[in-house]
Residue, then its C-alpha position, 0 to 999 in steps of 0.5 A: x588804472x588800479x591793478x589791485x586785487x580785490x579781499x577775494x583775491x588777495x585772500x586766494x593769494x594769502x591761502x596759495x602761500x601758506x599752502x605753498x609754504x607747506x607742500x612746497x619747501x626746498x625740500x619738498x621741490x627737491x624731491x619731486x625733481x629727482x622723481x620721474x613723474x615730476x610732482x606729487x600725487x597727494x599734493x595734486x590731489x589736495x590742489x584740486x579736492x580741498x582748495x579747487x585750483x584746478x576747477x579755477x578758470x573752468x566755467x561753471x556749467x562744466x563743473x568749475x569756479x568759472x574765475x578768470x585769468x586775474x585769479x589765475x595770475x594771482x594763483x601762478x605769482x606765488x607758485x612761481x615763486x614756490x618753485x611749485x612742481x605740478x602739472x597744472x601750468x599744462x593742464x590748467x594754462x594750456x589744456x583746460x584753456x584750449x578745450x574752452x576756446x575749441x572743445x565741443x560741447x561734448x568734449x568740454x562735458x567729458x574733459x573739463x569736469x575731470x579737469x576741474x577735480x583733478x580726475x586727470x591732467x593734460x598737456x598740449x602737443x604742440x612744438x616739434x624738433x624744428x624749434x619753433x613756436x608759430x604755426x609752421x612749428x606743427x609738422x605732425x600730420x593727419x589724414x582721414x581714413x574713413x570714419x576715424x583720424x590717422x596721426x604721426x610725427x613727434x612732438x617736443x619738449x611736451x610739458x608734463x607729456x610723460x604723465x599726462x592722461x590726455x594729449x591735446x595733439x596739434x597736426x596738419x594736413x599734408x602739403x599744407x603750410x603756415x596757418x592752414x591746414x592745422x587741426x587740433x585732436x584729444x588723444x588718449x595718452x594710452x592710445x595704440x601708437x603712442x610712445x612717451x619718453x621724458x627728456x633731460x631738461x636744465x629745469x628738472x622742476x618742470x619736466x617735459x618729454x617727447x611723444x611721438x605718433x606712429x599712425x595713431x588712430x582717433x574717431x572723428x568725436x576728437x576733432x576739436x572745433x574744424x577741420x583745418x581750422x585749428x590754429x586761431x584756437x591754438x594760437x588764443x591758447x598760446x596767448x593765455x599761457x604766455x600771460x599764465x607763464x609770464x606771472x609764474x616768471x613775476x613770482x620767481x623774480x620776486x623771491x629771487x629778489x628778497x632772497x638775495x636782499x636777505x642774502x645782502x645783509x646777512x653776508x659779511x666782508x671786510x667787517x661790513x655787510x656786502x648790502x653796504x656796498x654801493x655796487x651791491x645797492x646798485x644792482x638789487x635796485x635794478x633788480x627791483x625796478x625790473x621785478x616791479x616792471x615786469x609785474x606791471x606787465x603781467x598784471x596789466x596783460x590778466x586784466x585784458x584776458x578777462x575782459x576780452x581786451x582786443x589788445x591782448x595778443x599784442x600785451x600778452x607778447x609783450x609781458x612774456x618778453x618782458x617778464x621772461x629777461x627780468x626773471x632770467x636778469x634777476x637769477x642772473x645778477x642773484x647768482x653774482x651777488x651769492x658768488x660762488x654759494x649761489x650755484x651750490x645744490x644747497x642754495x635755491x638761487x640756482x633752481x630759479x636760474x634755471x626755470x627762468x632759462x626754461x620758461x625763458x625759451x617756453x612758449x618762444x624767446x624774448x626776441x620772437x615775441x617781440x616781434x610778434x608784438x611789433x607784427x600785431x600793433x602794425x609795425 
């Protein structure tokens, strides 16, 4: 099978980097990390006005290019390997994505358009303190109280949840467990009850916060899809995001690799470049075969999202396990080979180490979507 992009695509990769080139240097990364909101307003604004990314995957009816998850991985390599601080993984990868799978039209109308213009950003409200990723993960409730829903309980580790104009809230009904019961809301973030505080990470280039939920009073219009019937949307949503996260994951082992192969020729010892070296040979080939790999897997995961493949819960497990310990293996071994430079606050290597330990754990280990592989190919 070819997994080559097309000119289209490939000159959407081309535009991403030069952009990306511009408004997403070491410096400008770093900026954004010491900031509280995260990222920058004028960058997002240009994002969305001048080069339509947030419009990319949202259909055309409601305002959007109407693309699909091959240009969204294209687009998420090379911000993934930019470093790139923006709220658009949480808006474009988890929000945008759920509305289309569960929204109502009216929903869809009132949300996605703003979306597409960069209007707005949004996040989905999933994970709690419990740690987990599958259903079990929603512990937050919600009842009905006549013509409107009543939320409480706190969410976790919400990317972008500190800035985010709407809140997509995942809930259950009391005394239900696992899968049912789960109903999926919108929620405006400045809605009565509602209290947002940004959390310390290890990557400060995505930051992530805790909102929590104090009877929190929605009308019924914020149903998203069914009552109780809100996980099979959240749980297609997750698989998109994984694919959308392991491309990110793709982006950044690449330039950790080519920074470090950079790195190799130009560090001299013992009147020889350290890249001579037969041990240095060795594991920048290893990183290699794991960059290619894992890029492998990523693309062959975009390619069944847009096609409706019905294998594509099974491959998207599989390239978020695999894309996330190459990534994480790659800063790994970029850090050895830097030695003791390669955690200086002068050096990029150790900002990559660290998003790839966040996107790592985000959206669920290596170890649980392994097993998520196995339980869905029948094992």
């Amino acid at each position: 099978m070819n997994f080559a992009f097309n000119e289209e695509q490939e000159e959407l990769r081309r535009s991403a980097r030069a952009f990306l080139v511009r408004h997403s240097s070491s410096e400008q990364v770093r900026r954004a990390m010491e900031s509280e909101r995260g990222w920058d307003a004028g960058v997002w604004t240009r994002m969305a006005k001048e080069l339509g990314w947030t419009s990319l995957t949202v259909p055309e009816a409601y305002g959007g290019l109407g693309l699909g998850m091959v240009e969204l991985v294209a687009l998420l390599e090379e911000m993934g390997a930019a470093l790139l601080c923006s709220p658009f993984f949480s808006t474009v990868c988890l929000a945008a994505n759920a509305l289309v799978l569960a929204g109502s039209e009216e929903q869809k109308r009132e949300h996605l358009g703003a979306i597409a213009t960069g209007e707005i950003t949004a996040t989905l409200a999933y994970t709690e303190s419990n740690g987990r990723w599958d259903a079990a993960a929603i512990e937050a409730t919600v009842r009905k109280d006549g013509g409107e829903y009543v939320l409480d309980g706190t969410k976790t580790f919400v990317p972008d949840g500190h800035t985010a104009d709407l809140l997509l809230v995942a809930a259950r009904r009391p005394e239900t467990t696992g899968a049912e019961g789960v109903s999926l809301f919108t929620v405006r973030a400045d809605a009565d009850g509602i209290e947002r505080r940004l959390l310390p990470t290890m990557d400060q280039t995505r930051k992530q916060a805790e909102v929590r939920l104090r009877n929190v009073r929605v009308p019924a219009s914020a149903l998203m899809g069914t009552e109780n019937g809100g996980w099979r949307a959240l749980e297609q949503t997750l698989d998109l995001a994984a694919v959308a996260l392991s491309a990110e994951q793709v982006g950044g082992a690449q330039k950790v690799l080519d920074t470090t192969v950079a790195y190799a020729k130009e560090r001299v010892q013992f009147g020889r470049p350290i890249g001579a070296f037969q041990s240095i040979k060795h594991k920048l080939a290893d990183m290699l075969l794991l960059v290619e790999s894992a890029r492998s897997a990523s693309y062959y995961a975009g390619w069944a999202a847009s096609v409706g493949d019905p294998e594509l819960p099974a491959l998207a497990s599989l390239a978020k396990a695999y894309c996330s310990d190459a990534y994480f293996r790659a800063a790994a071994e970029s850090i050895q080979i830097h030695g003791g430079v390669g955690f200086t606050w002068e050096y990029d290597v150790h900002l990559h180490f660290k998003r790839a330990k966040s996107t790592e754990t985000l959206l669920g280990d290596p170890a649980y979507h392994r097993e998520l592989v196995a339980r869905r190919i029948g094992i």
